[in-house]
Structures are given as structure tokens and as C-alpha cells.
N, C-alpha and C positions, 0 to 999 in steps of 0.2 A: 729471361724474359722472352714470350714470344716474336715469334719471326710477326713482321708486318707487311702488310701488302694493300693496293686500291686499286678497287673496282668499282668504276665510275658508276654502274648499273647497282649496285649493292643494297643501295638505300630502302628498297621494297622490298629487302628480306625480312626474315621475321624467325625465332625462334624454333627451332625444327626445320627449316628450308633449306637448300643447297643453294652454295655460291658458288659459280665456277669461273675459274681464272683461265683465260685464253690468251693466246697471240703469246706479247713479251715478257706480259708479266706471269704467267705460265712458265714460261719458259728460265725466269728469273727463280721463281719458286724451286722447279724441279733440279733445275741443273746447275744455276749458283749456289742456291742458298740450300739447296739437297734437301729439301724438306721431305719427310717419310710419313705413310700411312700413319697416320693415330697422333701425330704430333699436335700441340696445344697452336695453333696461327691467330691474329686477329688480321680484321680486313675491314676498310673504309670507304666508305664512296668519294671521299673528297668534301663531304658538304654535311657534316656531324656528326654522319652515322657510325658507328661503334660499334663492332660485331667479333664475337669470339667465336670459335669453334676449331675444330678440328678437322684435319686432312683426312677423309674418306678414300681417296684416291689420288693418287700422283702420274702422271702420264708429262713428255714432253713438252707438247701443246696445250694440254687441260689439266687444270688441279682443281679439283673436288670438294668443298671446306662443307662442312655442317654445322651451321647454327646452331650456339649451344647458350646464349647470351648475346642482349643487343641493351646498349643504353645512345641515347642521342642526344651530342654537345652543343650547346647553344653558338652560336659566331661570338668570337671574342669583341670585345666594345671596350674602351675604343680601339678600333682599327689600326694596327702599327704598317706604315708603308714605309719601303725602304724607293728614295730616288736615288739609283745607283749610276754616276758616272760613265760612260764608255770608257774602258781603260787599255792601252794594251798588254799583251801578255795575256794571260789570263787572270792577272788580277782583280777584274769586275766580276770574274765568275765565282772566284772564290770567296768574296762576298756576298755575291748572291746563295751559294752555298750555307755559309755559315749563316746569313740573315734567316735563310728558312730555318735554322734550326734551334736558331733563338726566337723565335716567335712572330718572323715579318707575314701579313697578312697578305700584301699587295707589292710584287715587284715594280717597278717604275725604270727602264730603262732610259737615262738622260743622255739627248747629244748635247753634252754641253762645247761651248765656245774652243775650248783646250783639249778637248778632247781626239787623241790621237787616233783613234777607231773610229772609223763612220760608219754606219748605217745607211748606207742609200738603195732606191731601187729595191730589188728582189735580193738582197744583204738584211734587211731590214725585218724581212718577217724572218727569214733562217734566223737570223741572231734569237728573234723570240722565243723564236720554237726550243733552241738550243736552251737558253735559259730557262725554257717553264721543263726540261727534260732535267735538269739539274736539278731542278725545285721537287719535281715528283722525288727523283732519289733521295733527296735530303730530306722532303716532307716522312718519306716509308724509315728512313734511320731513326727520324727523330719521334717515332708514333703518334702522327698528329692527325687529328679525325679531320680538320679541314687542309683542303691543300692552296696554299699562295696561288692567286691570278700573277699571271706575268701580263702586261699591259702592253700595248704596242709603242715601243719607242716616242719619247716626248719631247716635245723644244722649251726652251726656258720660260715661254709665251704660256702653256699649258701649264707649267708648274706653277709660274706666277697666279692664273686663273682658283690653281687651288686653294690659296691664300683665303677667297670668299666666304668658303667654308670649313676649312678644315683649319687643325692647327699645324703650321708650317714650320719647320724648326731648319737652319741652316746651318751645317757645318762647319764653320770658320777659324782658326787658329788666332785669326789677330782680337775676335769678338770678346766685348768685353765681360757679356755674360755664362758664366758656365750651365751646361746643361742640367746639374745636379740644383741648380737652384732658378731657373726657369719656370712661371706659372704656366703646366702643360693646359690648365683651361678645361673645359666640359665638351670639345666640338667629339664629333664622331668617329674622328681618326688624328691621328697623329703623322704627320710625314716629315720623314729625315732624309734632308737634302745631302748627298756626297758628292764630290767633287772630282774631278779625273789626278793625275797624279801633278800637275802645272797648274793646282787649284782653280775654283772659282774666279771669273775674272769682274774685272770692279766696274763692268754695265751691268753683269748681271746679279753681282749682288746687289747692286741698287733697284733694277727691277724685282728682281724679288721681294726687296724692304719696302718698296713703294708699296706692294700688293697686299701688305702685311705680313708675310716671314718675320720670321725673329732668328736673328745669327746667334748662336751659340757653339760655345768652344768644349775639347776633352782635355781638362787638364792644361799644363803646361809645356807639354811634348805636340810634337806632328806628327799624326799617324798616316801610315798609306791607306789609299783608297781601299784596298781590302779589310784593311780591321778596324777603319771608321764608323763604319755602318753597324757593323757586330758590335763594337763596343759603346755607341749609343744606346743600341737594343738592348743590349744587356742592364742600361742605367736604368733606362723606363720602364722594363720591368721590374725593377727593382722598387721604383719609385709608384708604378701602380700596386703594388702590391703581390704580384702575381709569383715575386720568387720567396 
């Protein structure tokens, strides 16, 4: 399979044109991933565009691709958002990880109540940043024409808000409903609430149920916050049909 790469500018290309990769991701191409003259690449803006072609030139700083084929993906519907707990360790990341590459459109970083890692202050946008740079790598493994928004850190106040419109799904062990049998509903997105590793605490899952969330469970086991996320994703795609 070819090598994959994005470039935000890409989307105005057109069959016959050059795309040229600069700065890291240039530099990802030429000296990680060793990509050589004539090799088959695709490349995506992030935002549905689908471009095949081929490396014309390779340089540290610049690689060269010629448009040889461009088809353009519509935004997936509905919307899968992962609200991913602050966790420590690296555990939230590695969800974040795996979510992009099961199909999360919309990262949601939660400070929830239990959550060991804060976000404050000038903490707050690094962490985003750190997280949408994870998302890019995992979006370019997993070949995906659009790339996940990572959203600026959210309180349980903003999540509950979501409930209005979207359909809100919470991760709960004790909840009576499993997510395999769940009406996910017709709303525009789907959001799956996870939890830090000292779970969900029980103000906040009642505001969220007031708002309308629906708590649902995986199974009869406790997963950690890292493979919660992923392996809701993996139901609902299942369940829209999309695997």
C-alpha cells in the first residue's frame, strides 16, 4: 500500500499538478519513511480530498508528488466524537491514538471530576496541540482523507450542553443498557463519553442524564480508559454498517 501523507493546502490540486510537502512533513517522507523518486504516495488535505501520484523529487525539506488521480470523500455522518477523559500516564493518549484510527471524527478532551491530569492555564492548549499531533500521525497510518478536530479541553457543563443535540452515549460499567443494543437515533453525531481511570463520579453522571446522555455499558468486564473509547468505536461501526 502506499506511503500516506497531508497537506493541508492539497485540496486545489487537480490531476497533472504538483504537490509539494515541506517543513515536517517533508521531512517525515524523505528521511523516515525514505520514500524515492517514482514511488506510487497518496496525499490529503485533511478535509476529503484524495490525491494519488507519485514522488517526482525527494529533497530533505521538499518532496515533489505529481497528481496522477484525485477522487473527493464526502464527511462521514453521523459524526463519531470520542470525549476522552484526562488520564495519567499516557493512557488518554493512547486512546486518542487508537480512536483516530478506528474512525473518531471529533477528539473531546474531558477534565473530568477524577481526573488526575489537569489542564490549566497555558497546560491546556499544549496538551491540545500534543493530542491533535498524535491524531495527525494516526490519521496518515490509518489512510484517512479527513483528519479528527481535537477541540479545546471541555468541563462536564459543555458535555452535558451536547446532549441538545447530539446523541450522547456514556460509558458506565454499572449501566443497565449495553451499547450493542442502544437506539443510537438519527442526531448528527454520536458522542462517547469515557471516563478517567477512578471512573465517572455520580454528580456527574446525573448531570449528564439530566441533559439527556444515555449510560451504556461494554460487556461484563471493566475496561481501562484507554481501550474504552476504541472499543465502543469499533461497536458503532459495526453497528452503522460501515465495517
Amino acid at each position: 500500500m502506499a506511503l500516506h501523507f497531508i497537506d493541508e493546502t492539497a485540496g486545489a490540486a487537480r490531476v497533472g499538478d504538483a504537490v509539494t510537502l515541506t517543513g515536517a512533513e517533508a521531512h517525515h517522507a524523505a528521511a523516515v519513511r525514505r520514500v524515492r523518486v517514482g514511488e506510487a504516495v497518496t496525499v490529503t488535505d485533511g478535509r476529503g480530498a484524495w490525491l494519488e501520484g507519485e514522488a517526482e523529487s525527494v529533497e530533505p525539506r521538499e518532496v515533489v508528488v505529481r497528481i496522477t488521480a484525485r477522487r473527493d470523500e464526502d464527511a462521514p455522518r453521523p459524526r463519531l466524537v470520542l470525549a476522552q477523559a484526562l488520564a495519567k500516564g499516557d493512557r488518554d493518549e493512547l486512546a486518542v491514538q487508537a480512536a483516530t484510527e478506528l474512525g473518531a471524527d471529533e477528539i473531546v478532551p474531558w477534565q473530568a471530576a477524577r481526573s488526575v491530569s489537569r489542564w490549566e492555564g497555558p497546560k491546556a492548549e499544549k496538551g491540545r496541540v500534543r493530542w491533535a499531533a498524535i491524531v495527525r500521525e494516526a490519521a496518515k497510518q490509518a489512510h484517512r482523507a479527513w483528519l479528527p478536530e481535537v477541540v479545546p479541553v471541555a468541563t462536564t457543563a459543555a458535555l452535558a450542553a451536547r446532549a441538545a443535540g447530539e446523541r450522547v452515549l456514556v460509558l458506565e460499567p454499572t449501566a443497565e443498557t449495553p451499547l450493542t443494543a442502544v437506539d443510537l437515533g438519527d442526531a448528527a453525531s454520536i458522542v462517547l463519553v469515557v471516563g478517567p481511570e477512578g471512573g465517572i463520579s455520580p454528580e456527574e453522571l446525573d448531570r449528564l442524564g439530566t441533559a439527556g446522555a444515555v449510560r451504556v455499558r461494554l460487556g461484563d468486564t471493566v475496561l481501562r480508559t484507554s481501550t474504552a473509547g476504541p472499543a465502543a468505536l469499533a461497536l458503532v461501526n459495526a453497528r452503522l454498517g460501515r465495517w
